[in-house]
DOTORNU-496189 format. One record per residue: x, y, z of N, C-alpha, C in turn; residue in three letters. Coordinates in Angstrom, 2 decimals. Layout:
neast_nnorth_nup_caeast_canorth_caup_ceast_cnorth_cup_r
X_Y_Z_X_Y_Z_X_Y_Z_ALA .
...
END
This chain:
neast_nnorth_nup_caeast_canorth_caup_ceast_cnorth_cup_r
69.75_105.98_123.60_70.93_106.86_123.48_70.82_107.69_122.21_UNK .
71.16_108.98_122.75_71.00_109.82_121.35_72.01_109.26_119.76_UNK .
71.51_108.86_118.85_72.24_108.00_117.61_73.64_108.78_117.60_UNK .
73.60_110.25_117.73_74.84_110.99_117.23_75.75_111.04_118.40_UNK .
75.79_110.53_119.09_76.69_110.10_120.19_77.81_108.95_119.53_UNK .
76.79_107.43_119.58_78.02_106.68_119.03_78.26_106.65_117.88_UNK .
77.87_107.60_117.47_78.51_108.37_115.57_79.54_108.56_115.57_UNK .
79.72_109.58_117.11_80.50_110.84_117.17_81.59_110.52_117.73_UNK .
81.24_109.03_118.41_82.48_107.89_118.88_83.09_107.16_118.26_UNK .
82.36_106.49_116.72_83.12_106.03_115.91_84.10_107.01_114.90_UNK .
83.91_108.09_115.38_84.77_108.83_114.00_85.85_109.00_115.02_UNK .
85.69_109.74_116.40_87.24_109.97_116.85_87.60_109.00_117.18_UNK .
87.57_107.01_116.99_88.44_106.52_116.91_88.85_106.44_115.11_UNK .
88.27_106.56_114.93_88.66_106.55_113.18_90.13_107.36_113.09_UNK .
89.63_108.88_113.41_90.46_109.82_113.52_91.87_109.81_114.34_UNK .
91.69_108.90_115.92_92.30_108.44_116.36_93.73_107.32_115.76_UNK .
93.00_106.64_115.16_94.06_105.65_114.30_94.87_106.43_113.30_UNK .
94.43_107.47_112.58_94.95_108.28_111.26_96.27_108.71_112.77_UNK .
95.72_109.54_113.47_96.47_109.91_114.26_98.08_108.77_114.73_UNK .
97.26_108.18_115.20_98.69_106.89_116.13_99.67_106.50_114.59_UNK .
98.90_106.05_113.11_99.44_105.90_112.65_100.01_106.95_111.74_UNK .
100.27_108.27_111.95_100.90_109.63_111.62_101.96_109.49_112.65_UNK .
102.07_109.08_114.15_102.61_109.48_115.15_103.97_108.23_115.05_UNK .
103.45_106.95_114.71_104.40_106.05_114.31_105.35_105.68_113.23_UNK .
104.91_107.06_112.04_105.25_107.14_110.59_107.01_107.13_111.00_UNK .
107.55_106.08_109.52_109.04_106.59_110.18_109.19_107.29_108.72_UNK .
110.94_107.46_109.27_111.35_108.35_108.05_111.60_107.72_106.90_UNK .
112.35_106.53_107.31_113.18_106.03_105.94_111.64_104.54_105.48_UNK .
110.89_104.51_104.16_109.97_103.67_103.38_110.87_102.45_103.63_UNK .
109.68_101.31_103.46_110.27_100.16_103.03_110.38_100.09_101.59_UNK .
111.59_100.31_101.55_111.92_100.78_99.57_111.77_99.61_99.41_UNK .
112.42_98.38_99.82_112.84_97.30_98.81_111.23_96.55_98.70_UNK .
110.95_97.25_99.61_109.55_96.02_99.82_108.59_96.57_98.38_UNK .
108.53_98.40_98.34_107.82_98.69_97.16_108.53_98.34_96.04_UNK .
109.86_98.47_95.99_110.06_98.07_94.42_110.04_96.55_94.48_UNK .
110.31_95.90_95.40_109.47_94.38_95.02_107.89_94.62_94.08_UNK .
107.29_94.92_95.15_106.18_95.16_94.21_105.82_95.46_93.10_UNK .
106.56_96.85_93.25_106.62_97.42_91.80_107.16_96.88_90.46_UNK .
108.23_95.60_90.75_109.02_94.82_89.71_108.11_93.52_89.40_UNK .
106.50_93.81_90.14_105.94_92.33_90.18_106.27_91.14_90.47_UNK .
107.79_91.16_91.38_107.81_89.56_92.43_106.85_89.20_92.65_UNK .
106.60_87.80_92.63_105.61_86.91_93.92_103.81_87.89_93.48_UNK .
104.21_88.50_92.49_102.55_89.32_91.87_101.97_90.30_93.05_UNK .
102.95_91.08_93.53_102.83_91.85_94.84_103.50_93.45_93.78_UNK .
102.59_93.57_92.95_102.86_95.10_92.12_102.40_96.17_92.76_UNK .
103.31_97.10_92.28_103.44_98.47_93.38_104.04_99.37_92.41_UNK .
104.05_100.54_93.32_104.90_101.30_92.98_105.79_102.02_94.10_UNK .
106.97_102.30_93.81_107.80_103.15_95.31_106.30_104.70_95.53_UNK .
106.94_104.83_96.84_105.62_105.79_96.78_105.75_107.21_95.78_UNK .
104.58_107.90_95.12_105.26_109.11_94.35_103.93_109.68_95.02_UNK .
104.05_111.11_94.77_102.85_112.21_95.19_102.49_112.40_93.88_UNK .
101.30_111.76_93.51_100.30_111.70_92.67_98.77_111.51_93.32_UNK .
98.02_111.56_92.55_96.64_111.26_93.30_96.55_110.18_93.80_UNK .
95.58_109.71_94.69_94.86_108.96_95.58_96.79_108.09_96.70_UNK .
97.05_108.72_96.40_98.27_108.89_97.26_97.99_109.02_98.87_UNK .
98.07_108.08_100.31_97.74_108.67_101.03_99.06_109.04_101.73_UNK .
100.26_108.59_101.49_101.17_109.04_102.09_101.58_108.39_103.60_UNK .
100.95_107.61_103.97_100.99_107.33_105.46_101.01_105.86_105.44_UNK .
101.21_105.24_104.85_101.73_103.84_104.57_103.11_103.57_104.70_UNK .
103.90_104.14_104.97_105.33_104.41_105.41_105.81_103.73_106.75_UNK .
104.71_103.66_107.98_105.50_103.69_109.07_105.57_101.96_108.91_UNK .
106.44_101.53_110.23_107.19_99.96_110.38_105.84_99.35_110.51_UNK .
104.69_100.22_110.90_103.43_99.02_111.40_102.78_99.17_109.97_UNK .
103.02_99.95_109.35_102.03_99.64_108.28_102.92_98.47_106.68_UNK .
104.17_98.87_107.39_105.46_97.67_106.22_104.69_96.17_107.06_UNK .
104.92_96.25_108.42_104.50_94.95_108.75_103.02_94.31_107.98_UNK .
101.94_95.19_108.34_100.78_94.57_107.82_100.99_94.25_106.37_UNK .
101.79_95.29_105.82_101.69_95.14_104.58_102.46_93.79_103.63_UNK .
103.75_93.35_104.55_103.80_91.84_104.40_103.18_90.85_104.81_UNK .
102.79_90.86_105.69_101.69_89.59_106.64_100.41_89.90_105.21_UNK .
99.71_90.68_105.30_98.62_90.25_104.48_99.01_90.54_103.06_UNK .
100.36_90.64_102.52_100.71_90.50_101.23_100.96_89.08_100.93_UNK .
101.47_88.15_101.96_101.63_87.07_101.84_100.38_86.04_101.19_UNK .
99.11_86.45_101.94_98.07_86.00_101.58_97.40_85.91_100.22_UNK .
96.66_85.34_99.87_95.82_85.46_98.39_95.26_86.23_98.66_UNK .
94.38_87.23_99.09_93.36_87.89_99.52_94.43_89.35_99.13_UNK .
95.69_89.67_99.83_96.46_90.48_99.49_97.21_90.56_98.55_UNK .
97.56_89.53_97.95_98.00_89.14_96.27_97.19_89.81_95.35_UNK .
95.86_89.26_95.61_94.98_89.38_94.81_94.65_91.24_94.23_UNK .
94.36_91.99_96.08_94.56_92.86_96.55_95.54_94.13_95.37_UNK .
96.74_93.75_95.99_97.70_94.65_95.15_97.39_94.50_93.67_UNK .
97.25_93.42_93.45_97.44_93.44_91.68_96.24_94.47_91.37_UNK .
95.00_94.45_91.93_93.87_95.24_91.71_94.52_96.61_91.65_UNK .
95.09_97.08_92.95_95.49_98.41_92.93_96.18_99.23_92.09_UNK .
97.16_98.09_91.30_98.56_98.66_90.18_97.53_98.51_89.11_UNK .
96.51_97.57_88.89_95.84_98.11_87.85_94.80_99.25_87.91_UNK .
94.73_99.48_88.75_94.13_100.81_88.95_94.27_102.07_88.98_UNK .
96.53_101.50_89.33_96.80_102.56_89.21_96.65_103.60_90.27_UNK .
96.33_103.26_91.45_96.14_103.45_92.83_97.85_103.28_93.66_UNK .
97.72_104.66_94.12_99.25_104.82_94.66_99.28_104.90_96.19_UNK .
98.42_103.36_96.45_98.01_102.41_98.12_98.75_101.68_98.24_UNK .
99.14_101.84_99.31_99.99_100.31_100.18_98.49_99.43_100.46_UNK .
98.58_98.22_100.53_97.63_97.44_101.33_96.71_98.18_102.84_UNK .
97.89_98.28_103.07_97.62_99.09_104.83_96.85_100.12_104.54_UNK .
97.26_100.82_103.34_96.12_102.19_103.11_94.71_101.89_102.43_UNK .
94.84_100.93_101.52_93.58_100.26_101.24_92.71_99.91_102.34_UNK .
92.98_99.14_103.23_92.09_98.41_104.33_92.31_99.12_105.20_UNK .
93.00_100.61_105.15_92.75_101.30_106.65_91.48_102.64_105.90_UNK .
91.15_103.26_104.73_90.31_103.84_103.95_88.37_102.89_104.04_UNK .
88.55_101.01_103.58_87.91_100.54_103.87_87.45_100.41_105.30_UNK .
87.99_100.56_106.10_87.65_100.33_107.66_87.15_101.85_107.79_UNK .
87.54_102.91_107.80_86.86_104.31_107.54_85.43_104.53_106.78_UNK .
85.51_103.88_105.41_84.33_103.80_104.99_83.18_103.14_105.91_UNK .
83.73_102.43_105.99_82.74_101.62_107.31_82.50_101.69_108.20_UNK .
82.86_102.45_108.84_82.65_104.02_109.92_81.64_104.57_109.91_UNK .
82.29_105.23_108.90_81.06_106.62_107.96_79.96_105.72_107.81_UNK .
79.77_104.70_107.17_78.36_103.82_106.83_78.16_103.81_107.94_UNK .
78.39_103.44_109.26_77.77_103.44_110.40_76.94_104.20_110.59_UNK .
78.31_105.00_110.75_77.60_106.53_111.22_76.40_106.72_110.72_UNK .
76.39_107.14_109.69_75.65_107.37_108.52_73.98_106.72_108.92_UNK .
74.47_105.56_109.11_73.19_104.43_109.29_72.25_104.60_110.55_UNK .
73.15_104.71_111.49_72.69_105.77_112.93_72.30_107.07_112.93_UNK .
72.74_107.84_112.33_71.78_109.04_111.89_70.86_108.82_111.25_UNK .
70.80_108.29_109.88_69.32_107.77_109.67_68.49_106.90_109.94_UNK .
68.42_106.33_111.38_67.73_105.38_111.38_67.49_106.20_112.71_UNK .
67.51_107.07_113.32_67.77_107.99_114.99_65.78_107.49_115.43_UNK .
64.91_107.59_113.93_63.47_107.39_114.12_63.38_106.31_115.79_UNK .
64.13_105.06_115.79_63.53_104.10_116.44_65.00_102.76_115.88_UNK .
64.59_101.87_116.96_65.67_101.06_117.34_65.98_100.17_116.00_UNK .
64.78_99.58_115.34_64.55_98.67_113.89_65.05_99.24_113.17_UNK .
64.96_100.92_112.86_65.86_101.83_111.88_66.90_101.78_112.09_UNK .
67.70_101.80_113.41_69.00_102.28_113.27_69.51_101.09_112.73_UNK .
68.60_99.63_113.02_69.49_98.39_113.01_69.73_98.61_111.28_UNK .
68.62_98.60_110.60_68.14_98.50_109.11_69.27_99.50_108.92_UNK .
69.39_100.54_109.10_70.12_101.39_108.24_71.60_101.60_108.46_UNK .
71.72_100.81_110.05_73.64_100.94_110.40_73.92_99.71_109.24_UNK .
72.79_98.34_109.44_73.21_97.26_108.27_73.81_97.98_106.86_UNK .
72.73_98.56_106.18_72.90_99.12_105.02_74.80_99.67_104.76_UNK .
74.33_101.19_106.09_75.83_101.72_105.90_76.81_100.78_105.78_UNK .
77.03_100.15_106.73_78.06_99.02_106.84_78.54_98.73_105.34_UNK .
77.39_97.53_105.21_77.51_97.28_103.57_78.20_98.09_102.43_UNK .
77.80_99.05_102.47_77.75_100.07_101.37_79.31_100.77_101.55_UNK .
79.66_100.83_102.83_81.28_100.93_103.47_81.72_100.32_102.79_UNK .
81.91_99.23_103.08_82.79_97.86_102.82_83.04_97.80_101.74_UNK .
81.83_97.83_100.94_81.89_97.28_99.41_82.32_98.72_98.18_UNK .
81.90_99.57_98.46_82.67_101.24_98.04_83.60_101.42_97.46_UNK .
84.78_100.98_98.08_86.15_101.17_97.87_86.76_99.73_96.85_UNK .
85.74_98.48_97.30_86.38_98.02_96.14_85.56_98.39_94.45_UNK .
84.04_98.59_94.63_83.66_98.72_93.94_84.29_100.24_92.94_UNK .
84.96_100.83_93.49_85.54_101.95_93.31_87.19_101.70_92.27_UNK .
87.50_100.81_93.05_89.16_99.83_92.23_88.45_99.23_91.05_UNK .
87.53_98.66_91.25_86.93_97.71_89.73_86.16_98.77_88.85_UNK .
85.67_99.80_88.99_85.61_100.77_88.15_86.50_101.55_87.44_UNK .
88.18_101.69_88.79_89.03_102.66_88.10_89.73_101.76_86.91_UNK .
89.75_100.33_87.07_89.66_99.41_86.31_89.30_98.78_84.68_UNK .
88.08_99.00_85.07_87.20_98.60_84.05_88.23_99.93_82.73_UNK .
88.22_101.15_83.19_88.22_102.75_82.52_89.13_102.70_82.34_UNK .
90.54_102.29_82.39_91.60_102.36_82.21_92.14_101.23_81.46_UNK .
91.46_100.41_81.88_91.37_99.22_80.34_90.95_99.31_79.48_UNK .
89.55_100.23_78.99_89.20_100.44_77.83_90.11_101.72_77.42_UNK .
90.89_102.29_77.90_91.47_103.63_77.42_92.75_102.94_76.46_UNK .
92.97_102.10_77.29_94.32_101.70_77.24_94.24_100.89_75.61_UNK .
93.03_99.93_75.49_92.73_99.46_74.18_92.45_100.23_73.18_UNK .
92.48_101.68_73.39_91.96_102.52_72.52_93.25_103.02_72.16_UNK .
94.09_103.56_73.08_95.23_103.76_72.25_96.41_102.78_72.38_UNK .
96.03_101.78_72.17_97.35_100.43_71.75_97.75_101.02_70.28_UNK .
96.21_100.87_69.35_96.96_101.00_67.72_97.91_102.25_67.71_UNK .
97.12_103.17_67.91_98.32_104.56_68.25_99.52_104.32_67.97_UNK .
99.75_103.47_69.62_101.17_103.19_70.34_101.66_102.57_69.39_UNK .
101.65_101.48_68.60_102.32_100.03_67.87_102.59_100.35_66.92_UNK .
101.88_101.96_65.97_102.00_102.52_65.37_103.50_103.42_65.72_UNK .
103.45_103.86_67.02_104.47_104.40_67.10_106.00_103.77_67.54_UNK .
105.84_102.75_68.08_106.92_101.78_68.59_107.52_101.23_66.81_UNK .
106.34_100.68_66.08_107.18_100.55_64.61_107.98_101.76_63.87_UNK .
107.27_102.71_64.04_107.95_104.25_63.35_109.58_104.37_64.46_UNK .
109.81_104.22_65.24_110.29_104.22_66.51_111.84_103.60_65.78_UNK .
111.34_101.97_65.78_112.13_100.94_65.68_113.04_101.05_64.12_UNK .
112.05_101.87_63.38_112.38_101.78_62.05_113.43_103.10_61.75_UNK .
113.46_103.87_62.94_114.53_105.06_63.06_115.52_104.72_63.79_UNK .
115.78_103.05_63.93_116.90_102.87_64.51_117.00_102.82_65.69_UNK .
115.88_103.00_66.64_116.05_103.22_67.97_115.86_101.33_68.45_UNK .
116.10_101.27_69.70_116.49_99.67_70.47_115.03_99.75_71.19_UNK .
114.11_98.70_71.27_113.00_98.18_71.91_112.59_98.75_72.66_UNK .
113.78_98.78_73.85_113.88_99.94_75.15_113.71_101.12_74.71_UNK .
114.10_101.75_74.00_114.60_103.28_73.76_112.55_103.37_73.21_UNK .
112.61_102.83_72.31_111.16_102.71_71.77_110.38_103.07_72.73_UNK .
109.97_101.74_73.70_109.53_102.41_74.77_109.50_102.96_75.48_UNK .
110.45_103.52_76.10_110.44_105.18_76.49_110.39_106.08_75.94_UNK .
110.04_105.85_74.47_109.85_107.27_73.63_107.94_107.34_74.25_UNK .
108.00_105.94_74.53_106.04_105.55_74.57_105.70_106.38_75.67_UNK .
106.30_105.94_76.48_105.84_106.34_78.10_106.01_107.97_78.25_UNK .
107.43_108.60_77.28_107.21_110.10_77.34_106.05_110.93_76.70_UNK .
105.56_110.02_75.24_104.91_111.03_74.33_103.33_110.43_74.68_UNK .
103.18_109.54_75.04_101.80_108.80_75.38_100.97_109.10_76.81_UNK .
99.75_109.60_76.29_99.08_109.43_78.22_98.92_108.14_78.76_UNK .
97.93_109.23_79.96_97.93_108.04_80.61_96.46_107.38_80.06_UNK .
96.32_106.23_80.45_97.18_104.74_80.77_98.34_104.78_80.15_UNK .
98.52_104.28_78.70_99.34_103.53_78.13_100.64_104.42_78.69_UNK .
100.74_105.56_78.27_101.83_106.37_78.84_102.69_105.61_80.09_UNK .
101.77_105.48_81.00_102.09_105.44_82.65_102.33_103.54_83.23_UNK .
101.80_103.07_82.17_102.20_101.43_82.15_103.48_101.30_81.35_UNK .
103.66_101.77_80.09_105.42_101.76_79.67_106.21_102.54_80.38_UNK .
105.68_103.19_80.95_106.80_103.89_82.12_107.62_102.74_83.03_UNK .
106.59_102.25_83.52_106.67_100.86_84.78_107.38_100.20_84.10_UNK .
107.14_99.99_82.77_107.95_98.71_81.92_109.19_99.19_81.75_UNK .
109.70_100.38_81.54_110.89_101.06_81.41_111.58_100.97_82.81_UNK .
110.61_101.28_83.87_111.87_101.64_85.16_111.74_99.82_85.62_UNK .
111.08_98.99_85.53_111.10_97.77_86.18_112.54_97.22_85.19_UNK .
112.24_96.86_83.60_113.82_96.91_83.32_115.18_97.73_83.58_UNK .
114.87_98.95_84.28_116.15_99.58_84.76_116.16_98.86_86.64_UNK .
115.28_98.42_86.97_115.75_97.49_88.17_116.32_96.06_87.78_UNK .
116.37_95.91_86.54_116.94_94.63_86.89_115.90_93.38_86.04_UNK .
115.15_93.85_85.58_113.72_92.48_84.95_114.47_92.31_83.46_UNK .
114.01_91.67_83.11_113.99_91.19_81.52_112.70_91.80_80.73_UNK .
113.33_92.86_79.50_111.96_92.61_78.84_110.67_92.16_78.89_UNK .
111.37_90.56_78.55_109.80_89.81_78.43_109.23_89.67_79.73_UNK .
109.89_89.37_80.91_109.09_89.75_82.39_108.50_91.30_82.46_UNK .
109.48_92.06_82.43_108.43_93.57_82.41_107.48_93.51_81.42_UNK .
107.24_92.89_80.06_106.26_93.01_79.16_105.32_92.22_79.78_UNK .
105.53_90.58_80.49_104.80_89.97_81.32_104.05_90.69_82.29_UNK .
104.96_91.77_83.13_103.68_92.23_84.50_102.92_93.47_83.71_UNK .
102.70_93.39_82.33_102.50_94.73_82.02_101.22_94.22_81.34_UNK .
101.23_92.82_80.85_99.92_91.68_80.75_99.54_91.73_82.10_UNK .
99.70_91.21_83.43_98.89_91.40_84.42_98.23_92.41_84.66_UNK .
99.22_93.34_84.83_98.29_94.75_84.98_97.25_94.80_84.10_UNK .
97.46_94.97_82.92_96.32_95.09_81.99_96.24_94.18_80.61_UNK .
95.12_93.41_81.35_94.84_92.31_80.79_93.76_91.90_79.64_UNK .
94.81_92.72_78.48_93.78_93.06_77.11_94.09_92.04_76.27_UNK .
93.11_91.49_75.44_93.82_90.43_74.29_94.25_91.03_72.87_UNK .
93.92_92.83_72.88_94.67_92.99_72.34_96.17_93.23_72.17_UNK .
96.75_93.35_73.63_97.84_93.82_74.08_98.66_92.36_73.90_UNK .
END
């Protein structure tokens, strides 16, 4: 069989699914479920959705809230989200593992076109794609990772510098840190933000300062 045939079959179901799950999108988010997340319950960190990058927007509908509790429940999805908020990745679960299942498509694909020589190639090289699918997207989270932790250690002194100047003008802990999150980039900027709006839901300080150690997990911090 010509290789670019069942290439050309794995992408329009690929495409297919983007589709059904565009067609099932509802209107109203599972808010409470993201600001759960986002307040770090049960270590299921999030954020409500915002239009920022790597944003896919389509994590919204009831089938993708469902998956997104069923395999939030799990360690594998625990584990999952916390990766993402430190990454800083503005994914539902559902959009994570519906991007990974795409990648792994494309590696197919990919692997079948180059391997079109003879039957041992396509096997050797759909293997490869596969692989290289799969593993992509996380290897991709543990990089945005790694970079945003060292940024973030770089400007702590900055910050502590500025939270004391802050405190010493009279301003309240809180107020401090939202002076952080306005005048600071990102990272640090965009993690006291979280710490600011998770105490305007309702956390304590030291819990928002707590998921703000998970997220980013510096010993200088």
């Amino acid at each position: 069989m010509e290789p670019l045939i069942p290439a050309a079959i794995v992408a329009l179901l690929v495409l297919g699914l983007f589709v059904l799950v565009a067609r099932f999108s509802a209107d109203n988010p599972d808010i409470m479920g993201r600001l759960t997340r986002f307040a770090g319950q049960g270590e299921r960190e999030g954020k409500k959705a915002e239009k920022k990058q790597f944003s896919l927007g389509i994590g919204e509908s009831q089938i993708a809230a469902r998956v997104d509790k069923a395999v939030g429940q799990r360690t594998v999805g625990k584990t999952m989200a916390r990766k993402l908020a430190q990454a800083d990745l503005k994914l539902t679960l559902f959009e994570f593992f519906l991007l990974k299942a795409l990648a792994v498509a494309m590696g197919l694909s990919i692997g079948l076109y180059l391997g079109r020589g003879g039957a041992v190639q396509q096997v050797i090289f759909s293997i490869g794609g596969v692989a290289l699918g799969f593993f992509a997207p996380d290897m991709f989270v543990k990089y945005r990772i790694s970079r945003r932790l060292k940024a973030f250690n770089e400007q702590l002194g900055d910050t502590i510098g500025l939270l004391a100047n802050s405190l010493r003008s009279g301003y309240s802990l809180l107020q401090s840190m939202e002076l952080v999150s306005r005048e600071s980039p990102d990272p640090i900027g965009t993690e006291f933000k979280r710490v600011v709006r998770e105490v305007g839901l309702g956390l304590t300080p030291q819990d928002a300062l707590a998921n703000l150690l998970r997220r980013m997990p510096s010993d200088d911090l």
